[in-house]
N, C-alpha and C positions, 0 to 999 in steps of 0.2 A: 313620427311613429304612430301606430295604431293602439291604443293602452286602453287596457281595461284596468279598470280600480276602483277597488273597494271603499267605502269609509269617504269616498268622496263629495260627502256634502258637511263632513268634519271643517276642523280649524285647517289643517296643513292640505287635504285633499283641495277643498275649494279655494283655496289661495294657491295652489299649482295651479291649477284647470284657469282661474281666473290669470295667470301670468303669462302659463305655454299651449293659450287658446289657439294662436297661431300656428303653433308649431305641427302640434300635436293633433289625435283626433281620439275622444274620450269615449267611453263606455261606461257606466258607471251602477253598480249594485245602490240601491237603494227600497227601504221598505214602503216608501214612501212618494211614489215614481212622480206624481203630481206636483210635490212640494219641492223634489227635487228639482224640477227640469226648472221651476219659478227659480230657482234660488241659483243656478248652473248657467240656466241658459237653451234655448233653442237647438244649436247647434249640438248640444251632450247627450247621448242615446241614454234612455234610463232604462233597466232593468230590476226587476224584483229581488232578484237572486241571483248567485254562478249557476243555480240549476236551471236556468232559463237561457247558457252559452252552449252551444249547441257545436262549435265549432274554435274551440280556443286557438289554434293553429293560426288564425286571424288577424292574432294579434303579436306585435313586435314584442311586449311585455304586458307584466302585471303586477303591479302596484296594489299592496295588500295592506290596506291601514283601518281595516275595520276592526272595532272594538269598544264595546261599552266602556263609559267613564270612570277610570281608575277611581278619581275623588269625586264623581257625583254624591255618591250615598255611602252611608255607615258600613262597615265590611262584615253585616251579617254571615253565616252560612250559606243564604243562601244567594247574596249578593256575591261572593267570590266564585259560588260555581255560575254565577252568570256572566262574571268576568272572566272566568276560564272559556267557556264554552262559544261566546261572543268573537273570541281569539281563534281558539285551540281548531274549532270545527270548520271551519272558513277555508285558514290554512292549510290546513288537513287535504280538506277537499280540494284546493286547490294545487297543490303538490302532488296529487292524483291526476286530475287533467293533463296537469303538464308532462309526469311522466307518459301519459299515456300517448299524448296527442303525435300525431309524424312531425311537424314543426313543431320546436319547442321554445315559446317565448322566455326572454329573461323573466326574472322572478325577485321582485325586490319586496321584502316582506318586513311589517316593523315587529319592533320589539323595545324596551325602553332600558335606560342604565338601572336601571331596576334590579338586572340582570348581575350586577356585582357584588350586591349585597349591603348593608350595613360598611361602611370604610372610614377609616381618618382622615387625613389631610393629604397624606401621598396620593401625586396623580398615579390616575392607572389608565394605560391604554388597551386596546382590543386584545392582549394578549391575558390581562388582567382575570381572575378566579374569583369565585363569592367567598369571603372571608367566616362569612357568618352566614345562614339559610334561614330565611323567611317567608312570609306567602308570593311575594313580589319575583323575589328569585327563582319559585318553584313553577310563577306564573312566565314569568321571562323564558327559561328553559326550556320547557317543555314547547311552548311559542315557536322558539326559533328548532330546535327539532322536528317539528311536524314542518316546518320550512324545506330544512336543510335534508328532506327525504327526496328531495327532487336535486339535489346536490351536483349527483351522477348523470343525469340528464340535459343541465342547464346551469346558466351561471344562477347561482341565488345570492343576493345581499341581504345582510339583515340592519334594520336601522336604529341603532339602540340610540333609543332619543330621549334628551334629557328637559328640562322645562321648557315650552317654548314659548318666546313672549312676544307678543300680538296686541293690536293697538283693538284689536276685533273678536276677542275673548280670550279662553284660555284661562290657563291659570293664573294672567294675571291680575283676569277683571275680576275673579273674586277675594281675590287679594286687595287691592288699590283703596277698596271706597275707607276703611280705615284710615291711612294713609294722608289721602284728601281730607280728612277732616282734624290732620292734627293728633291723630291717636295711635299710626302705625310703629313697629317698634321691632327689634328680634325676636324669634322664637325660641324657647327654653333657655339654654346659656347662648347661643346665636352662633358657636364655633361650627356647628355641622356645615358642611361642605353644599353649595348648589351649582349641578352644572345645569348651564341654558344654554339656549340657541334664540338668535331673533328669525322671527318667520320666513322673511325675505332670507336669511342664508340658510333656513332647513329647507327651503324649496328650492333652490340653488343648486342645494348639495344635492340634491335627487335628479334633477336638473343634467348633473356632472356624472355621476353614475350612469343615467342610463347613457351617455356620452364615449365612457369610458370604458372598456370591457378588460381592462386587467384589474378592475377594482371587484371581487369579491368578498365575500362569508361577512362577517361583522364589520362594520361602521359604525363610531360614535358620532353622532349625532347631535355635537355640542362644541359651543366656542370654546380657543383654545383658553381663555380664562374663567375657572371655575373660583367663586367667591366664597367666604364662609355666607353665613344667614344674617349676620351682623351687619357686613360689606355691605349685601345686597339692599339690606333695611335703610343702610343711611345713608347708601348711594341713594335709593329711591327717593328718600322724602328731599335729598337735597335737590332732586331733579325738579321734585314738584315745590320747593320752597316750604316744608313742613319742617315743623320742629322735632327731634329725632327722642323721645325723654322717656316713651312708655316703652313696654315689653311684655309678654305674651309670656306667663310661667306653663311649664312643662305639663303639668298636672291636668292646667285646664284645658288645653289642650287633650291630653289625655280620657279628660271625662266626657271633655264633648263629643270627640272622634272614635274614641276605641281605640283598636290597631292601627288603623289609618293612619292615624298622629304618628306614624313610623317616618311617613311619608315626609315630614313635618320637621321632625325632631333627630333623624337623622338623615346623614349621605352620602356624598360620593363625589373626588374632584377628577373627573374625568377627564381625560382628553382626546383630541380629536387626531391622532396621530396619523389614522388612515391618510384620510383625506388631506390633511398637508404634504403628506407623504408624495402622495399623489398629484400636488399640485394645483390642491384646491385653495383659493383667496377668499379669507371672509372680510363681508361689506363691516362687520359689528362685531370686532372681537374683544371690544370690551364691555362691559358693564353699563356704563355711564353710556357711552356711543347708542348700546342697543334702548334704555332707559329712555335717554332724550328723544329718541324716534316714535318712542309706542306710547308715550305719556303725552 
């Protein structure tokens, strides 16, 4: 296939591009077309912008994973409207071209379990509702609607993805150095629910999608075993041989993060119902399997 994609010098874009180099043949938006192409490769066209495609019609799909870092920085004002905007305007714009173009590539565009809101312990699959509305939810939403405006036109998937763990950043290299040293532990009371995916099977599943054309609208994005924060804590240090004794209280958290610490403090046991549905095999669907890989 010919794929243009956005966000491609991200965790999950460059680790596609590095897996379905053969297959595939990339385009890739970046602000940074230099740093890009060193880090891609030769073979990867870079572009500045979708305003520099001239011709989307070109392409078999497009792979839409661009978006500032949820958890890089504190969720000022003005930091959420540049996580909105980083999203919202991208897709937008892309759900344009494609209605517009005479060929109309598929359209697989992320979005994260974010999207469900605040939950308990109950798994929820793609048919699942936000319980509670938050900024995350309002940010998910509106995400996948500026998507799903090309609906009519084209197939669109959205990829609501949940942690993904990578041996090559992510969320969980700022997590681990703790950990390693003996001081990792749960967050708040630890029962909050985490869904993840290991890298190698969220590239897979995108992989199988563009493969598969009866698989539309929402995809969860996550192995089929979603942990509490507790689980996840003592699965880790057992993986890395650390002692499991400290924990992370709510508050500080709180103080340090702001809203953020939602992200943190609570969540969501998702499941992947789509895609088994469909006949997708994950390489790591559990905990420990994906743990021992990326540690």
């Amino acid at each position: 296939m010919n794929i243009l994609l956005t966000g491609g010098t991200g965790l999950i874009g460059s680790y596609f591009i590095k897996k379905y180099s053969s297959q595939h043949t990339f385009t890739v938006t970046s602000r940074a077309p230099d740093k890009a192409r060193r880090q891609l490769g030769g073979a990867v066209t870079v572009v500045k912008s979708v305003d520099e495609i001239n011709n989307i019609s070109a392409f078999d799909a497009v792979i839409n994973l661009q978006g500032a870092g949820i958890a890089d920085k504190r969720w000022s004002a003005q930091r959420k409207q540049r996580l909105q905007n980083s999203r919202w305007q991208v897709t937008e714009k892309l759900a344009e071209m494609i209605t517009a173009a005479d060929k109309k590539p598929l359209f697989v565009s992320g979005s994260a379990i974010g999207y469900y809101g605040p939950r308990d312990a109950e798994p929820v699959n793609e048919e699942g509702t936000p319980k509670q509305r938050d900024f995350a939810v309002e940010l998910c939403q509106q995400w996948e609607q500026k998507a799903l405006a090309a609906s009519e036109q084209t197939r669109v998937v959205l990829l609501r993805t949940g942690v993904v763990l990578s041996a090559e950043g992510g969320a969980l290299a700022k997590m681990i150095l703790p950990y390693k040293m003996g001081l990792g532990g749960p967050l708040g009371n630890g029962t909050q629910m985490m869904s993840w995916i290991h890298i190698d099977d969220m590239v897979r599943a995108i992989e199988y999608i563009l493969q598969h054309d009866t698989i539309q609208g929402p995809v969860n994005m996550t192995a089929p075993g979603p942990v509490t924060n507790k689980a996840f804590s003592r699965t880790l240090t057992s993986v890395l041989k650390r002692p499991h004794i400290f924990k992370v209280p709510a508050v500080v958290l709180k103080t340090a993060m702001g809203e953020m610490s939602s992200m943190l403090l609570e969540g969501q046991a998702v499941v992947p119902d789509k895609l088994r549905d469909h006949g997708f095999e994950f390489n790591y669907p559990t905990i420990r399997a994906a743990l021992k890989d990326v540690t």
